[in-house]
Steps between C-alpha positions, in 0.01 A plus 500: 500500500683756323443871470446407110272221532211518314186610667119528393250698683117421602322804589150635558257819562329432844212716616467676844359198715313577802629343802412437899800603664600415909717666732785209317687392239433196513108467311559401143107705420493539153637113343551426155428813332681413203607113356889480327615203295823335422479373148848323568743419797584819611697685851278823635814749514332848579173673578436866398208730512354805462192700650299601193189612706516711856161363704360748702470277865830274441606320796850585653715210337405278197692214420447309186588139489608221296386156626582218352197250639514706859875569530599829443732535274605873499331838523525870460387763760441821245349800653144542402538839292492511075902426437593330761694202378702180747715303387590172660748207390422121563799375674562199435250498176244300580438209224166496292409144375333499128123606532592631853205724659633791707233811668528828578359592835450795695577496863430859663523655880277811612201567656363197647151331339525821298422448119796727317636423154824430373649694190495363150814350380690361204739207618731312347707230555835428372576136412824314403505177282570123648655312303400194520 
């Protein structure tokens, strides 16, 4: 893919989603907070995001994932204060079949069996055409 391939974008407004953190990154505690949908064959290029809501207990690191099914796909680490935006490119770009499902979870570390909540966010992701 070329720098002037076209793209399309798929985005969304997600609310502050309260999560169970452990002492680990490795608890996916908040899954499938928000659906996305390929209308056609597509490659997942880039995930960006921005904080659009500070909480008041967040936990120390919030991840937010793209799964396709449950492999991850990408993420972005942003911090969790209004403003704070991450950027992250899909290398390779990951192909999208037509009608393909992909979810946005949160995976979070911090205080363990604490409930804290992770900032609200507007994602999007950056897509590229297949041409098939």
């Amino acid at each position: 893919m070329g720098y002037t391939d076209d793209r399309s974008y798929i985005n969304a407004a997600v609310a502050a989603q309260n999560v169970v953190s452990t002492a680990s990154a490795a608890v996916v505690t908040s899954t499938n907070v928000q659906y996305f949908i390929a209308a056609e064959a597509t490659f997942l290029c880039s995930i960006a995001g921005v904080i659009t809501a500070t909480p008041s207990s967040p936990p120390s690191t919030v991840k937010y994932a793209i799964l396709s099914g449950t492999t991850t796909l990408g993420s972005i680490t942003p911090g969790q204060t209004v403003g704070t935006g991450a950027f992250s490119t899909v290398v390779p770009p990951v192909a999208i079949s037509s009608g393909g499902i992909l979810t946005l979870s949160i995976v979070s570390t911090g205080t363990a069996s604490a409930t804290e909540t992770a900032g609200a966010i507007y994602i999007v992701l950056g897509l590229a055409p297949q041409f098939v």
